[in-house]
N, C-alpha and C positions, 0 to 999 in steps of 0.2 A: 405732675403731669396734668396736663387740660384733661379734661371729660373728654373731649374726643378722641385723642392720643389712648386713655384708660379705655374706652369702649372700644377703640380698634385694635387695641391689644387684645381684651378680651375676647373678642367675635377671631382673632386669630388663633388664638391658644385653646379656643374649643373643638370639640367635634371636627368642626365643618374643612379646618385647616388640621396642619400636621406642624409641630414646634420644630423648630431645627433639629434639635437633640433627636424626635421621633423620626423625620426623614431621614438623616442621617443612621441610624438603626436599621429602617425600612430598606435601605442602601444596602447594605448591608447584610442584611437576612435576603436581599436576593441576588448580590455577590455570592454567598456561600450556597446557596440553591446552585445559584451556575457553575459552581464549581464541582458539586457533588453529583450535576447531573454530569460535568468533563469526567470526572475521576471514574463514575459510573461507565461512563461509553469508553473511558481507558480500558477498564476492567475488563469489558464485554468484548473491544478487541482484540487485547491479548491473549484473552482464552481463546477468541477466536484462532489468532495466528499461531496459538500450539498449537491448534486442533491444525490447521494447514501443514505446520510443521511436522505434526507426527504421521499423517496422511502421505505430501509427499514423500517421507525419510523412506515409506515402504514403496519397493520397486511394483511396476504394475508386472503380471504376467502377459508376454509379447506374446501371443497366440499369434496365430497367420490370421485369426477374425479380427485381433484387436488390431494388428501392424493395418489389416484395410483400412478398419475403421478410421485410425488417424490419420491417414494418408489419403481419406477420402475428405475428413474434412478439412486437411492443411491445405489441399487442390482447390475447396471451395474458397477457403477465405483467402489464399490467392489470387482466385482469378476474379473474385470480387474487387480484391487491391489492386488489380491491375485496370479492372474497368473503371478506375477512380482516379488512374492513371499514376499508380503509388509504385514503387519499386522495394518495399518494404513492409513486415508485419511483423507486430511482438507475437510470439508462438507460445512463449511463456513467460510467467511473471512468480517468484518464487520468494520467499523469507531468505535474508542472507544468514538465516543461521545453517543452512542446508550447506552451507561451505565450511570447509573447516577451519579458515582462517577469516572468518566474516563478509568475505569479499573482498580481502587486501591485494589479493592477485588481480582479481577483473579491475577494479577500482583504477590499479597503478596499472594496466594493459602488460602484465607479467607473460610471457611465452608458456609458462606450465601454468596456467588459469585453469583447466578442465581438470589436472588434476585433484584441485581444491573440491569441486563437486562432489555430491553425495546422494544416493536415493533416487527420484526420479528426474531431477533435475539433470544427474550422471547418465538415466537411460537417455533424454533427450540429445542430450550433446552427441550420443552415441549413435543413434539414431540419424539424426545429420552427417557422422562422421562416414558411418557405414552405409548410407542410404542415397544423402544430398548432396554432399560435397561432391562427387564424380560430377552429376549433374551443373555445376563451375553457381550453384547455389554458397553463401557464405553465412554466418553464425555470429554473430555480433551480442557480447555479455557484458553489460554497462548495469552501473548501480543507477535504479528508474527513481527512488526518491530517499530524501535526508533528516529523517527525525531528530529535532534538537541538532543538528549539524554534523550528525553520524551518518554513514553508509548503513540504508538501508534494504527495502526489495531488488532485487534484482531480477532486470529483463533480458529474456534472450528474444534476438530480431533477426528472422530472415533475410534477405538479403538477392535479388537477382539482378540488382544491374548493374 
């Protein structure tokens, strides 16, 4: 090798540069940083979505304050949707483990889908059935997103036009 070839190797392989084999390492060490901080934010919302899960599975108690309550705020975010000139609102978004067939009924638009419900997602339907439906209001349960290419959350949507 020439002296310049030796010296520009050298001035490479020191300090100042990183040798293939180190970048390639450095690669590496922060592939697996990004990885552990996915696996970390897996972790944190899964727990989360138990905690969701174990939350809704329990029914709310329908008092005549809590039935105002909701009814006061399903009218707001109504008539907000409608000055926006929308004809539709998700009302709820729930874990498709609250079904007992994971959403196979909503999914495929099954005739017995409400049966599958469970918990408060079950008050909700019921709620609509007993409350909004008169009202020529309708209830639309569609799977809202697809982990890894599964049926996942599930929304329920308002409906007046």
């Amino acid at each position: 090798m020439p002296a310049t070839e030796t010296d520009a190797h050298a001035k490479l392989g020191d300090e100042s540069f990183m040798s293939a084999d180190d970048l390639r390492s450095y690669m590496q060490e922060i592939e697996q940083a990004k990885l552990s901080k996915e696996i970390s934010a897996m972790d944190r919302a899964d727990k989360a979505r138990d905690e969701m899960v174990k939350t809704l599975s329990q029914p709310v108690d329908l008092t005549p304050e809590r039935l105002r309550e909701i009814a006061t705020n399903l009218q707001t975010k109504m008539r907000l949707a409608a000055q926006r000139g929308e004809t539709e609102i998700m009302v709820m978004r729930f874990p498709n483990a609250l079904c007992t067939d994971k959403g196979r009924a909503i999914n495929n638009a099954e005739d017995g889908w409400p049966d599958t419900l469970t918990g408060r997602p079950r008050q909700a339907f019921e709620l609509w059935r007993d409350h909004l439906r008169a009202g020529h209001y309708k209830l639309k349960a569609m799977i809202i997103d697809w982990p890894n290419g599964m049926p996942g959350d599930v929304g329920f949507f308002l409906s007046w036009a």
